[in-house]
KOLGUDO-680000 format. One line per field, with one value per residue: residue number from 1; residue in three letters; z, x, y of N, C-alpha, C, CB in turn. Coordinates in nm, 2 decimals, padded with zeros to 4 digits, always signed. Each point is the difference from the previous one (the first is absolute). Glycine has a CB too. Example, Ala and Ser with C-alpha at 12.3 -4.5 7.8 and 13.67 -1.06 7.14 Angstrom:
<recs>
keke <- (1 | 2)
titor <- (ALA | SER)
n_w <- (+00.78 | -00.19)
n_u <- (+01.32 | +00.15)
n_v <- (-00.57 | +00.23)
ca_w <- (+00.00 | +00.00)
ca_u <- (-00.09 | +00.09)
ca_v <- (+00.12 | +00.11)
c_w <- (+00.00 | +00.08)
c_u <- (+00.09 | -00.08)
c_v <- (+00.12 | +00.11)
cb_w <- (+00.12 | -00.22)
cb_u <- (-00.19 | +00.12)
cb_v <- (-00.12 | -00.06)
</recs>
This chain:
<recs>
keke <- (1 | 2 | 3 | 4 | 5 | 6 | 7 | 8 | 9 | 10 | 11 | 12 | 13 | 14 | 15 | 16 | 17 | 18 | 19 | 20 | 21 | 22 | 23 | 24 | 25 | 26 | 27 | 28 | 29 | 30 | 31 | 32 | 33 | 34 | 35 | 36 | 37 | 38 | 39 | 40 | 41 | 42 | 43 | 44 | 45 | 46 | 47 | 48 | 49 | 50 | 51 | 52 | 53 | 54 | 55 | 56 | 57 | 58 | 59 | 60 | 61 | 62 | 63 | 64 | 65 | 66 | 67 | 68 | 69 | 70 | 71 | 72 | 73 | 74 | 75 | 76 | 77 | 78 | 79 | 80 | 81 | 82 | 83 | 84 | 85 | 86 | 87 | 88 | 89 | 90 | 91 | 92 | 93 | 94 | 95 | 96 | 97 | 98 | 99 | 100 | 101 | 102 | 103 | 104 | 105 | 106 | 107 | 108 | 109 | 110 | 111 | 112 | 113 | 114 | 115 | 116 | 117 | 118 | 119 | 120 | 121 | 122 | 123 | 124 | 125 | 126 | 127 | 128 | 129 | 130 | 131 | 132 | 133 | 134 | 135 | 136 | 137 | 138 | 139 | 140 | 141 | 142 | 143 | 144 | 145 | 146 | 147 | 148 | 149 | 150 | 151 | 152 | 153 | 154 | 155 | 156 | 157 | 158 | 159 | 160 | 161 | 162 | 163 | 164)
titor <- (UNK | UNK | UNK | UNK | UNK | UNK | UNK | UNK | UNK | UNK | UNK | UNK | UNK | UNK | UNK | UNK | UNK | UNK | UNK | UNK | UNK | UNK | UNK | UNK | UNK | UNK | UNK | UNK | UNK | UNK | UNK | UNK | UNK | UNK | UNK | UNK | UNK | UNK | UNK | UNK | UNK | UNK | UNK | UNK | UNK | UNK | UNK | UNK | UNK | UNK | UNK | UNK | UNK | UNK | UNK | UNK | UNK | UNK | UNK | UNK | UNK | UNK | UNK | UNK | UNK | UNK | UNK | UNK | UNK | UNK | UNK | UNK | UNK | UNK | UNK | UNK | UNK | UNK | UNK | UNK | UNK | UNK | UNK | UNK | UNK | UNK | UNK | UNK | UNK | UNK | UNK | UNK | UNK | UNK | UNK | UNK | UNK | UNK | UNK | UNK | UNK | UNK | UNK | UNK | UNK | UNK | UNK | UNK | UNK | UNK | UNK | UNK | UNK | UNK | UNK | UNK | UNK | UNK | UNK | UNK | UNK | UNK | UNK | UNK | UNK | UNK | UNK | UNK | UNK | UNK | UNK | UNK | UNK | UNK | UNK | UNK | UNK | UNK | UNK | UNK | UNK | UNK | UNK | UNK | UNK | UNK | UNK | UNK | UNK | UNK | UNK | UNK | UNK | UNK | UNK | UNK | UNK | UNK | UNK | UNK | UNK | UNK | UNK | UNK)
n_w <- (-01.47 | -00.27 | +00.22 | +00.40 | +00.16 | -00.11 | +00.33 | +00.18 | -00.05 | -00.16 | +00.18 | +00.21 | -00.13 | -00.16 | +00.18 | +00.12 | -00.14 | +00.26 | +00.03 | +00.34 | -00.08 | +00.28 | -00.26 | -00.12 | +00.26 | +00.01 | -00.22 | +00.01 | +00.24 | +00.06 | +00.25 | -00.04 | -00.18 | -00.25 | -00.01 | +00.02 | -00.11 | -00.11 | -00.09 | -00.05 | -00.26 | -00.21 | -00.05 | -00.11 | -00.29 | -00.12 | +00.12 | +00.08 | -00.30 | +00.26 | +00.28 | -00.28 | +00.05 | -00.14 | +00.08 | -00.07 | -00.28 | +00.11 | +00.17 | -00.21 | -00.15 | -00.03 | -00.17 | +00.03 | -00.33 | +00.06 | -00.31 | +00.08 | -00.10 | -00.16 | -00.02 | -00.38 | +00.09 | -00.32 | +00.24 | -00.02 | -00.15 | +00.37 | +00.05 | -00.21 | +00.11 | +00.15 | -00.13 | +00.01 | +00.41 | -00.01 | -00.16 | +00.08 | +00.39 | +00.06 | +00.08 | +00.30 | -00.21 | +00.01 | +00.18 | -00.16 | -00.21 | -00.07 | -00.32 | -00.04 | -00.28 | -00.32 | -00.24 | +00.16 | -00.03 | +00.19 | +00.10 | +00.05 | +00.25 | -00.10 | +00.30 | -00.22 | +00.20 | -00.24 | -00.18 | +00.01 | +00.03 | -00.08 | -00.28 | +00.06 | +00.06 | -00.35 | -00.15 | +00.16 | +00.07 | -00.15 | -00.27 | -00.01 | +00.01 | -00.16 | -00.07 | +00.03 | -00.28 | +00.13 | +00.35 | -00.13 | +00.09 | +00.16 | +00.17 | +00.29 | -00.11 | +00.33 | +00.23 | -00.03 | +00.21 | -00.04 | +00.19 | -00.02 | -00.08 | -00.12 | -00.13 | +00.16 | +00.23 | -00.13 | -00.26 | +00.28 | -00.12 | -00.22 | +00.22 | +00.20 | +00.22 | -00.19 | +00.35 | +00.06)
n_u <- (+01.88 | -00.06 | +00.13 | -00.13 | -00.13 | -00.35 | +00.14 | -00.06 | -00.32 | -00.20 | -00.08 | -00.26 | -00.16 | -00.03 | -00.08 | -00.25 | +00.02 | -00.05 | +00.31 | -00.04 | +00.30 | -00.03 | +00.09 | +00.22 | +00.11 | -00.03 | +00.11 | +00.23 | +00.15 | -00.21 | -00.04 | -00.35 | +00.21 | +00.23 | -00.32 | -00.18 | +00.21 | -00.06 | -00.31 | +00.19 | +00.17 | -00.30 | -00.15 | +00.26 | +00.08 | -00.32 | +00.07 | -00.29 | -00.16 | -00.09 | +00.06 | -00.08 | -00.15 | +00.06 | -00.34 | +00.02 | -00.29 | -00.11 | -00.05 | -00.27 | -00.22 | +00.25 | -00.01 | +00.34 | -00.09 | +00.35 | +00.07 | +00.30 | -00.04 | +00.31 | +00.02 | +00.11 | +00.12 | -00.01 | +00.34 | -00.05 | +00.34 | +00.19 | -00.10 | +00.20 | -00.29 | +00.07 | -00.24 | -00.10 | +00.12 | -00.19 | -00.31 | +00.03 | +00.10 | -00.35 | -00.23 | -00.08 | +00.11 | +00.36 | +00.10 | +00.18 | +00.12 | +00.26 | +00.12 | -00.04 | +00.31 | -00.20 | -00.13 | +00.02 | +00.26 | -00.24 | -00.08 | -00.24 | -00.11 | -00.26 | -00.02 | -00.30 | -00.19 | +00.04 | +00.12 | -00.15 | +00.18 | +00.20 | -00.19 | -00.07 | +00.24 | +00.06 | -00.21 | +00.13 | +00.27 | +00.18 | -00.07 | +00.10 | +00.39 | +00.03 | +00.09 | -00.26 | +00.10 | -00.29 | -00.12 | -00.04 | -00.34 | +00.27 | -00.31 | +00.21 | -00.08 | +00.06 | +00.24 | +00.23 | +00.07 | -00.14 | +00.35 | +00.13 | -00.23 | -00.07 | -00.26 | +00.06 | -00.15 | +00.24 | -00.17 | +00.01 | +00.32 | -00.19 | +00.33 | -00.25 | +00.10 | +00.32 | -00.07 | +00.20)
n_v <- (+01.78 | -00.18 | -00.17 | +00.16 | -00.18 | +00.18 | +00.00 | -00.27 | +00.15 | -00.11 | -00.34 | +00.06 | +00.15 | -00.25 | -00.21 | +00.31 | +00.37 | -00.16 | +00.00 | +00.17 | +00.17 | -00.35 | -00.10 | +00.12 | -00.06 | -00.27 | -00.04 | +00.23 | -00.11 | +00.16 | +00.14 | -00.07 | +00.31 | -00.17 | -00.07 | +00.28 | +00.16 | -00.18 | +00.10 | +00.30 | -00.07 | -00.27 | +00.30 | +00.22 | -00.32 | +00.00 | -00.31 | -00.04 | +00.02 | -00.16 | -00.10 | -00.28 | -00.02 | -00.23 | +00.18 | -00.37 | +00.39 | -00.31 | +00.10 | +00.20 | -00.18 | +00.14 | -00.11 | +00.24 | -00.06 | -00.10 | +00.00 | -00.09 | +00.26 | -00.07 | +00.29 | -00.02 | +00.40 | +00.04 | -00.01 | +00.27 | -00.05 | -00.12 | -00.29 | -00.31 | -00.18 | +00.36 | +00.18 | -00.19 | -00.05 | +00.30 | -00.11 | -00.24 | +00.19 | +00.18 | -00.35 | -00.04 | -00.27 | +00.01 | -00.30 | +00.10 | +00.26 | -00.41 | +00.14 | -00.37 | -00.03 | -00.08 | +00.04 | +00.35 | +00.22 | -00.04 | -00.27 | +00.21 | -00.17 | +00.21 | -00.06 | +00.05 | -00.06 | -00.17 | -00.08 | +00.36 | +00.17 | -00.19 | +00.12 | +00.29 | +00.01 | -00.11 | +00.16 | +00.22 | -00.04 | -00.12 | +00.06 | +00.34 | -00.02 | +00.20 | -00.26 | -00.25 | -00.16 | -00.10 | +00.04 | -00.31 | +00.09 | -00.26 | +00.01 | -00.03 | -00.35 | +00.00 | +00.12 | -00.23 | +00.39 | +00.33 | +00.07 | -00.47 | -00.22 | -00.37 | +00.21 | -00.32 | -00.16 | -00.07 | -00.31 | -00.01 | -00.18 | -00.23 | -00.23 | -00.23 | +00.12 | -00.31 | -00.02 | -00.18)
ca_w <- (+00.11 | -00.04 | +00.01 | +00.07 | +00.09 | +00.06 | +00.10 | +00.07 | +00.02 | -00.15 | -00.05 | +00.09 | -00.05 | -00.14 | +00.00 | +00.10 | +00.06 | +00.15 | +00.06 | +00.10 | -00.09 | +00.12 | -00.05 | -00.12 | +00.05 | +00.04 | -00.11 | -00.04 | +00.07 | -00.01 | +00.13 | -00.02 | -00.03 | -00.19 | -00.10 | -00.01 | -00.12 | -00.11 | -00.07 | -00.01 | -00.15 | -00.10 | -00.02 | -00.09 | -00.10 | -00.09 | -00.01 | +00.02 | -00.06 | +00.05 | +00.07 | -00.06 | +00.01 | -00.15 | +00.03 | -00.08 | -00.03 | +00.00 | +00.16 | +00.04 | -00.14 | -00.13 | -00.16 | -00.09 | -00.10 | -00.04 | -00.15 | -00.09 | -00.12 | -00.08 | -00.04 | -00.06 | +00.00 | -00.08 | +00.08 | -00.06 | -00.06 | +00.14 | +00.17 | -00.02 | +00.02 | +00.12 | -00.03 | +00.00 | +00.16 | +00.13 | -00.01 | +00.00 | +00.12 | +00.05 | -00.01 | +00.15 | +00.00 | -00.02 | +00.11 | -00.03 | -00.19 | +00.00 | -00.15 | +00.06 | -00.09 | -00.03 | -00.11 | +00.05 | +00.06 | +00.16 | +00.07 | +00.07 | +00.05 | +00.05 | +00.04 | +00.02 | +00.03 | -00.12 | -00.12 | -00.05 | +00.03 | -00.06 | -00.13 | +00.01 | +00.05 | -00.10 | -00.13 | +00.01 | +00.05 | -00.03 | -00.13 | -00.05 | +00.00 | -00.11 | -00.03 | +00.02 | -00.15 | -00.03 | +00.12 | +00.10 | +00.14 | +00.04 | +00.11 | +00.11 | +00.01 | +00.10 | +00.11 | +00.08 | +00.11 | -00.06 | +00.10 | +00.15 | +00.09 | -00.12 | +00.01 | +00.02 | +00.16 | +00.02 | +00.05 | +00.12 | +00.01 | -00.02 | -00.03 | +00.13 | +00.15 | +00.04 | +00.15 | -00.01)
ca_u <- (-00.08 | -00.09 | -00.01 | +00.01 | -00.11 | -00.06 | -00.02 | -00.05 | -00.05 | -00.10 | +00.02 | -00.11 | -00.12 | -00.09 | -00.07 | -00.14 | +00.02 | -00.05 | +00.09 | +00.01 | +00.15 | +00.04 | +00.00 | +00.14 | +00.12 | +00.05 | +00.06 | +00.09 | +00.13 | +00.00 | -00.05 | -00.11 | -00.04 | +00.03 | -00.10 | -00.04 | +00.11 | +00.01 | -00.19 | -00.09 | +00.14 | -00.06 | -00.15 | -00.01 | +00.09 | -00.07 | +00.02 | -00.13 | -00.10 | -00.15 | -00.01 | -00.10 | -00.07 | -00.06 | -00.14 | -00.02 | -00.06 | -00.11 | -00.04 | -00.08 | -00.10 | -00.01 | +00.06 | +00.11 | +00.05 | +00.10 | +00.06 | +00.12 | -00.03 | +00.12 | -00.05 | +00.10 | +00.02 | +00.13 | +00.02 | -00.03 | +00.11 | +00.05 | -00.08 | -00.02 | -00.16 | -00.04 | -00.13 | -00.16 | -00.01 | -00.04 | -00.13 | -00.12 | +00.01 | -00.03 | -00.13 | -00.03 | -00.02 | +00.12 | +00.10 | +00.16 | +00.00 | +00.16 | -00.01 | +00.04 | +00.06 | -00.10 | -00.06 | -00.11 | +00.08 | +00.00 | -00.11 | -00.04 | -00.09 | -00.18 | -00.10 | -00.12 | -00.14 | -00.06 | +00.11 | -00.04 | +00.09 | +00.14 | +00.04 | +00.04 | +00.13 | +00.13 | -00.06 | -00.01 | +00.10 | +00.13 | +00.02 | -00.06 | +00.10 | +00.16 | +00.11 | -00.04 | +00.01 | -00.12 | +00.02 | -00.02 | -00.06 | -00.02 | -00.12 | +00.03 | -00.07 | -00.01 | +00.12 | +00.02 | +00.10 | +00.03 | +00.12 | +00.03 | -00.04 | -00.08 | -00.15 | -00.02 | +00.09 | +00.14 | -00.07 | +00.02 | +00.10 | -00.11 | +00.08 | -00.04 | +00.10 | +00.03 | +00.09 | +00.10)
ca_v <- (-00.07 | -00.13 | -00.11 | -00.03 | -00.12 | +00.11 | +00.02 | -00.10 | +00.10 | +00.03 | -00.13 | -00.01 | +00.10 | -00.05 | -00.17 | +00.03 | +00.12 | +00.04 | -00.05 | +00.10 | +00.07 | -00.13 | -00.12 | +00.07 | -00.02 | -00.13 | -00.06 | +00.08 | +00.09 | +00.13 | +00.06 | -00.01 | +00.09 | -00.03 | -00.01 | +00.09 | +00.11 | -00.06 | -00.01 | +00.14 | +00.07 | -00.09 | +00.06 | +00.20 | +00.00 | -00.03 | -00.13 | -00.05 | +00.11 | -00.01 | -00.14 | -00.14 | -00.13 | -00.12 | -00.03 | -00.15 | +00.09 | -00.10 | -00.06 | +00.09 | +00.06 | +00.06 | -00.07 | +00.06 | -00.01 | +00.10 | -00.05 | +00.02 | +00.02 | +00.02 | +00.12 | -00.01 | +00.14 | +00.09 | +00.08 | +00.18 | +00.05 | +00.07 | -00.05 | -00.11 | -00.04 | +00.02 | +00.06 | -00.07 | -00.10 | +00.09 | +00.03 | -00.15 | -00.01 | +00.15 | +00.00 | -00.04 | -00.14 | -00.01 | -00.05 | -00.02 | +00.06 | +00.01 | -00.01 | -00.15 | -00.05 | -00.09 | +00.01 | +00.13 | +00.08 | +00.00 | -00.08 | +00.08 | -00.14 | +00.08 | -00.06 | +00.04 | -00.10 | -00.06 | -00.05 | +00.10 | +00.08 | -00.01 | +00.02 | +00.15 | +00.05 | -00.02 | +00.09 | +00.14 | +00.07 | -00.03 | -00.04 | +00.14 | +00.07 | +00.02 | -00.09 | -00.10 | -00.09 | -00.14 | -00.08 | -00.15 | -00.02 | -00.14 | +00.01 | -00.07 | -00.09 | -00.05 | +00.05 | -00.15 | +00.05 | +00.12 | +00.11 | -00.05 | -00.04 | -00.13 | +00.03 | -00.11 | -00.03 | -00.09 | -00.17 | -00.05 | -00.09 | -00.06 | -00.15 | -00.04 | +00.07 | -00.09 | -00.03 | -00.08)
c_w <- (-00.06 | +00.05 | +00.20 | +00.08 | +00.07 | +00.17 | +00.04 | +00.05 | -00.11 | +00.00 | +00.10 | -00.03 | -00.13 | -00.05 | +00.10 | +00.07 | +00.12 | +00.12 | +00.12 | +00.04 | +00.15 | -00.06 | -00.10 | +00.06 | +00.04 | -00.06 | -00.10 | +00.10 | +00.02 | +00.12 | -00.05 | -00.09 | -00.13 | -00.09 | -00.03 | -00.04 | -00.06 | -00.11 | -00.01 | -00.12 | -00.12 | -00.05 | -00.04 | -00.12 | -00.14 | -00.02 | +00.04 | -00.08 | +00.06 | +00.08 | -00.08 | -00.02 | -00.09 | +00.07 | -00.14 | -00.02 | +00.02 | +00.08 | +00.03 | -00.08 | -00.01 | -00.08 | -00.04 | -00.13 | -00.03 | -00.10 | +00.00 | -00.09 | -00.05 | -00.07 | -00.10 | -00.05 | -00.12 | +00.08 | -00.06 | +00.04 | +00.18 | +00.10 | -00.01 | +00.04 | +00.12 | +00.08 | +00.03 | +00.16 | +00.05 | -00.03 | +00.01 | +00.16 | +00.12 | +00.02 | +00.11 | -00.04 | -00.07 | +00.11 | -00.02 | -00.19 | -00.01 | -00.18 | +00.00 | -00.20 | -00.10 | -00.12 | +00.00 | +00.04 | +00.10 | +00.05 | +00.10 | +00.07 | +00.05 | +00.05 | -00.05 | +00.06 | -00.08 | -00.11 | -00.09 | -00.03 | +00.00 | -00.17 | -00.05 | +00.03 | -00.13 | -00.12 | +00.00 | +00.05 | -00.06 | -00.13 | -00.13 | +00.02 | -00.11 | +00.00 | +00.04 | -00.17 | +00.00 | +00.16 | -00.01 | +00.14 | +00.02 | +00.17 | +00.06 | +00.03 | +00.18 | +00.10 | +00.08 | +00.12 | -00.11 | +00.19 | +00.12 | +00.06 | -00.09 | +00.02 | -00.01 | +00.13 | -00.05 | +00.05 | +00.11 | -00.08 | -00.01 | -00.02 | +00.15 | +00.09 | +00.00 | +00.17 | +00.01 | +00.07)
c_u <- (-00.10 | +00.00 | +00.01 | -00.12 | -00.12 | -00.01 | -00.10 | -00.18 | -00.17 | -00.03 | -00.13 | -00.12 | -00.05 | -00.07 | -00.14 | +00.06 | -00.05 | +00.10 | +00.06 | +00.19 | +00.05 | +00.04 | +00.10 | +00.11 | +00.05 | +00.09 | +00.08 | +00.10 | -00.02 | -00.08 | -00.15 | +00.02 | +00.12 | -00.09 | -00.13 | +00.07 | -00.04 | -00.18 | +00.00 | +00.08 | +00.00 | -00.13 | +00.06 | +00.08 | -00.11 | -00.01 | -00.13 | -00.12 | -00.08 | +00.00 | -00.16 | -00.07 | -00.05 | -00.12 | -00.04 | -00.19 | -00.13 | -00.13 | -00.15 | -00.11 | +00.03 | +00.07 | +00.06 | +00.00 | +00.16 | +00.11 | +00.15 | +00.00 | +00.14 | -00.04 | +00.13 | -00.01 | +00.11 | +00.11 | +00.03 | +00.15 | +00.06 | -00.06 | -00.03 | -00.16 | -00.02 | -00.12 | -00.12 | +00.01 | -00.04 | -00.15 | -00.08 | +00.05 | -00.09 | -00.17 | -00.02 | +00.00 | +00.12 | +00.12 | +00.13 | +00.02 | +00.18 | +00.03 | +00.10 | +00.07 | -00.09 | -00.10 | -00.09 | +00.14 | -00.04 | -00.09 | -00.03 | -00.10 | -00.10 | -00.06 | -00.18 | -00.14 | -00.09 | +00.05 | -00.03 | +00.09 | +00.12 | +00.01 | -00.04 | +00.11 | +00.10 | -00.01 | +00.02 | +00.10 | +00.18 | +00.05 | +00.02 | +00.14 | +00.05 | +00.10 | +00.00 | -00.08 | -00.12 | +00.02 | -00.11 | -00.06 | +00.01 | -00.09 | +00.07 | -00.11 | +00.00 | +00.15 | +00.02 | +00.12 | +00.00 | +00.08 | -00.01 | -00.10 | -00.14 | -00.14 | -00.04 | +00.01 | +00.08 | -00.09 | +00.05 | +00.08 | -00.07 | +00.11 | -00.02 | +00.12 | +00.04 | +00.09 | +00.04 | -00.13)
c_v <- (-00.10 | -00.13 | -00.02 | -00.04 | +00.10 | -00.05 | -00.10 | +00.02 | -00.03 | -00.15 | -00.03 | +00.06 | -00.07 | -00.13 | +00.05 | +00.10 | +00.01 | -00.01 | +00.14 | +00.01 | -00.09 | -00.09 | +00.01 | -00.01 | -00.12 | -00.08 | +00.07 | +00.02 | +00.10 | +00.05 | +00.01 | +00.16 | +00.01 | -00.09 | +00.08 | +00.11 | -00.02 | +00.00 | +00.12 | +00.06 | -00.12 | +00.10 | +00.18 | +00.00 | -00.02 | -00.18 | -00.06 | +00.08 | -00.04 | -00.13 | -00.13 | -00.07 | -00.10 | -00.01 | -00.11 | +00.13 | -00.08 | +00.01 | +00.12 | -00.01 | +00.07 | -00.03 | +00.17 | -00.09 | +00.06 | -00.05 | +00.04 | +00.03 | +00.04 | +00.07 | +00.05 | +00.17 | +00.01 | +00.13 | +00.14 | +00.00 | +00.03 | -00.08 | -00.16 | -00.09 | +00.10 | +00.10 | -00.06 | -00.11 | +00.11 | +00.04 | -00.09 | +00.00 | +00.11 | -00.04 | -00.08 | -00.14 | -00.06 | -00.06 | -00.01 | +00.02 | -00.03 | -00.06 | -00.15 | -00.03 | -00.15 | +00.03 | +00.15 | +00.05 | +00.03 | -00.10 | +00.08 | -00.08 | +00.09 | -00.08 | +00.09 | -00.07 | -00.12 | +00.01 | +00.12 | +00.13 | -00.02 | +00.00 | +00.15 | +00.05 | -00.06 | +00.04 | +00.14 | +00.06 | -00.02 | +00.00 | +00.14 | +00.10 | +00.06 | -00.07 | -00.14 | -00.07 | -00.15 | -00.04 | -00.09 | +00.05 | -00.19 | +00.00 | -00.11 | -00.15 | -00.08 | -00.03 | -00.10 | +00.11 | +00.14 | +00.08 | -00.14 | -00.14 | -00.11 | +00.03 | -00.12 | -00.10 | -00.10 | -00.15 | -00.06 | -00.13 | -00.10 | -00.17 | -00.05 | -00.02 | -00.19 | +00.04 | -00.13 | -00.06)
cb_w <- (+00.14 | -00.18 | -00.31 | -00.06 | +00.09 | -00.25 | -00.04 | +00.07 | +00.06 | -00.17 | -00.09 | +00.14 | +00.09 | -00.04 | +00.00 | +00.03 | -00.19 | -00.07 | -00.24 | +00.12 | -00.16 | +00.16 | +00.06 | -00.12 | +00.04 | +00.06 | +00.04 | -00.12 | -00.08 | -00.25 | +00.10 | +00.24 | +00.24 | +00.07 | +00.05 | +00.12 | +00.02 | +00.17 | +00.11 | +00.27 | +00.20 | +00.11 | +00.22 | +00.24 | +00.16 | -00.08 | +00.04 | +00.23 | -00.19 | -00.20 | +00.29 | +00.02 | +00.14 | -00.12 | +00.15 | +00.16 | -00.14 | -00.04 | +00.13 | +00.09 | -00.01 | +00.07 | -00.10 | +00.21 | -00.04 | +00.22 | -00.13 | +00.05 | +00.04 | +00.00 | +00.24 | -00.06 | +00.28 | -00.19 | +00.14 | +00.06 | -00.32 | -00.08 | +00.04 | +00.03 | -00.08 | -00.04 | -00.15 | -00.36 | +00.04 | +00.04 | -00.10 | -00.30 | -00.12 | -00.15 | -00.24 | +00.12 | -00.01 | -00.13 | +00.06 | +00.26 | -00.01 | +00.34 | -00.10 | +00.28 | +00.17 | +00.24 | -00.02 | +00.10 | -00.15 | +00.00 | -00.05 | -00.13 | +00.08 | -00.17 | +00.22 | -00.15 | +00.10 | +00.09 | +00.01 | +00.11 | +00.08 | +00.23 | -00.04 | +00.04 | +00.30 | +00.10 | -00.02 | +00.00 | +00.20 | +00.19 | +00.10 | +00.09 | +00.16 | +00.01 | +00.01 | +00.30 | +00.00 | -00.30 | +00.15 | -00.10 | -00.01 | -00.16 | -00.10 | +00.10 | -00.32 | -00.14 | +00.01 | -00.26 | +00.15 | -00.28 | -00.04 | +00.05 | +00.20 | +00.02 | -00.09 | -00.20 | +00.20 | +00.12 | -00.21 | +00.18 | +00.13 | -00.12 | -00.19 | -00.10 | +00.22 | -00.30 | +00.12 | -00.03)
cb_u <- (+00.04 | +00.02 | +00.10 | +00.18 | +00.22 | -00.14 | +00.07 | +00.29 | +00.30 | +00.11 | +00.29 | +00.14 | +00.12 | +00.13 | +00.27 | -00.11 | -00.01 | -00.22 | +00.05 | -00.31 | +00.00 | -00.15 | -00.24 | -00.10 | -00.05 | -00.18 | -00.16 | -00.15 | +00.13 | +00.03 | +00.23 | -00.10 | -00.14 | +00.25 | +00.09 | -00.12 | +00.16 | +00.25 | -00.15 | -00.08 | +00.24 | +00.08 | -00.19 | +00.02 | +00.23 | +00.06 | +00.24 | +00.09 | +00.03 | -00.12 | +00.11 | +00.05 | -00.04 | +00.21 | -00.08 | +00.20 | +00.17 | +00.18 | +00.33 | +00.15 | -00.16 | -00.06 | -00.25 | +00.15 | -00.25 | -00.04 | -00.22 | +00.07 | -00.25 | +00.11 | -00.15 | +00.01 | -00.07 | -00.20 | +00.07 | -00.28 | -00.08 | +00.02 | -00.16 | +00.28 | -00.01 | +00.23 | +00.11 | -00.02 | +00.20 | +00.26 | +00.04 | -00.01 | +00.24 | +00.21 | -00.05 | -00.15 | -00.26 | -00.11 | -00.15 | +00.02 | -00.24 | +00.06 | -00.01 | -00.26 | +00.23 | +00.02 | +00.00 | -00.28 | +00.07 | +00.05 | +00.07 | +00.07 | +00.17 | -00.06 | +00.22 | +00.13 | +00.00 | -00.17 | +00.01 | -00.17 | -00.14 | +00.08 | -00.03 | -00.18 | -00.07 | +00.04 | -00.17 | -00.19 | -00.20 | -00.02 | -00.14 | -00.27 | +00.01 | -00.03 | +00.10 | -00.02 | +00.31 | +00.04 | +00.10 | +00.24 | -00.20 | +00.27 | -00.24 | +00.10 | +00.04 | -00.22 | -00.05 | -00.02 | +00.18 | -00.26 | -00.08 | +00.08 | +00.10 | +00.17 | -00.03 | +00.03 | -00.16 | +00.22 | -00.03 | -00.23 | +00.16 | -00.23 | +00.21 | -00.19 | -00.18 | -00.01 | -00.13 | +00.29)
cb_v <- (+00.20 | +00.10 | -00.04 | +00.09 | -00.20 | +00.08 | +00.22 | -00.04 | +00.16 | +00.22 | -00.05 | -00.04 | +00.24 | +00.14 | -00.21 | -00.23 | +00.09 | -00.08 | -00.19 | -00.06 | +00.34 | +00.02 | -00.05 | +00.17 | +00.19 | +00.01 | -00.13 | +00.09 | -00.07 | -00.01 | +00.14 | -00.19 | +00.10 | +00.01 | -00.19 | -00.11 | +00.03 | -00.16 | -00.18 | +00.05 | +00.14 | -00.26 | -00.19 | +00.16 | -00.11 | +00.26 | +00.02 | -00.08 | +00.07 | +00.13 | +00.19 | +00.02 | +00.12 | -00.18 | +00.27 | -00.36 | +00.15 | -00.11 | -00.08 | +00.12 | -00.04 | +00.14 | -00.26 | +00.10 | +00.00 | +00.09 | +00.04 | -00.11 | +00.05 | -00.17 | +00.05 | -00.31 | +00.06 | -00.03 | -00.20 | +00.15 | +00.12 | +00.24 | +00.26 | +00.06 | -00.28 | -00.08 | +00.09 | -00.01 | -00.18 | +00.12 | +00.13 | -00.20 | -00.11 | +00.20 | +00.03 | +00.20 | +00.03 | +00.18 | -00.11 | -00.21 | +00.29 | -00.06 | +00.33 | -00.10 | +00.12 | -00.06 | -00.28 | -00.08 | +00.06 | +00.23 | -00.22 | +00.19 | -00.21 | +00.12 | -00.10 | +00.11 | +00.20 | +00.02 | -00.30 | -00.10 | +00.06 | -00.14 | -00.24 | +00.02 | +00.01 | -00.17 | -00.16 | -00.02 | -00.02 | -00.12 | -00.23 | -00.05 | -00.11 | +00.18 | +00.19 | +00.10 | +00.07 | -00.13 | +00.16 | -00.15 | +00.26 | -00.08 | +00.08 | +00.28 | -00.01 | -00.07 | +00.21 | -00.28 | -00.25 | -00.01 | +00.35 | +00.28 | +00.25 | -00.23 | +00.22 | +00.06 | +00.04 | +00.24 | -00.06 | +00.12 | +00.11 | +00.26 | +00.07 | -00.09 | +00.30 | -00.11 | +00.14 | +00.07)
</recs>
């Protein structure tokens, strides 16, 4: 099943989870109550893990700090990286943890309130693992889109209106 088309369903949900299962049905064909099935056995399967929201953090004052950090592991015998990903994935300031290809083995992206406390957490915590060998920190500087959605407004059409 790897290469099969996912569901019409998931495709919608994952551009704008709010999307109301009426509205699903619509642009599906489908009945209101096969798409509510379908969402409820995505969620007790596991397929959906969580519903979304992108928040621009700006708009709000508050300030965050959040890093990329590359994380280079020694893997453990049987379990290979998926040990040390599950423990660095367990910490609260921990948003995402995947094993990737390249000069690191995992990337792990942290947020915290200050640059402070994100460097602790990588001195004291992360870096402190067992089978954690070294890590790159790269810092978020500044967000143009993320999951979709542009953190920017849209320039206005700036070519003159011609009429007859």
């Amino acid at each position: 099943m790897p290469n099969e088309v996912p569901d019409e369903i998931l495709t919608i949900l994952a551009r704008d989870a709010r999307t109301p299962s009426e509205t699903i049905a619509k642009m599906t064909g489908r009945s209101v109550e096969e798409v509510r099935k379908a969402v409820l056995d995505y969620e007790e399967r596991g397929v959906i893990k969580t519903y979304h929201t992108v928040i621009d953090w700006e708009k709000t004052g508050c300030e965050k700090v959040v890093a990329f950090i590359d994380v280079k592991v020694t893997p453990a015998r049987d379990v290979g990286f998926d040990a040390v990903a599950c423990r660095i994935a367990r910490f609260a300031q921990v948003q995402s943890v995947w094993l990737v290809s390249g000069g690191s083995d995992l990337r792990v992206v942290v947020e915290a309130p200050n640059l402070r406390e994100l460097a602790t957490f990588v001195a004291e915590k992360l870096a402190t693992i067992d089978g954690v060998t070294g890590t790159t920190s790269h810092f978020l500087l500044k967000r143009y889109k993320e999951d979709g959605a542009l953190f920017f407004e849209s320039e206005q059409d700036q070519r003159l209106v011609v009429s007859p």
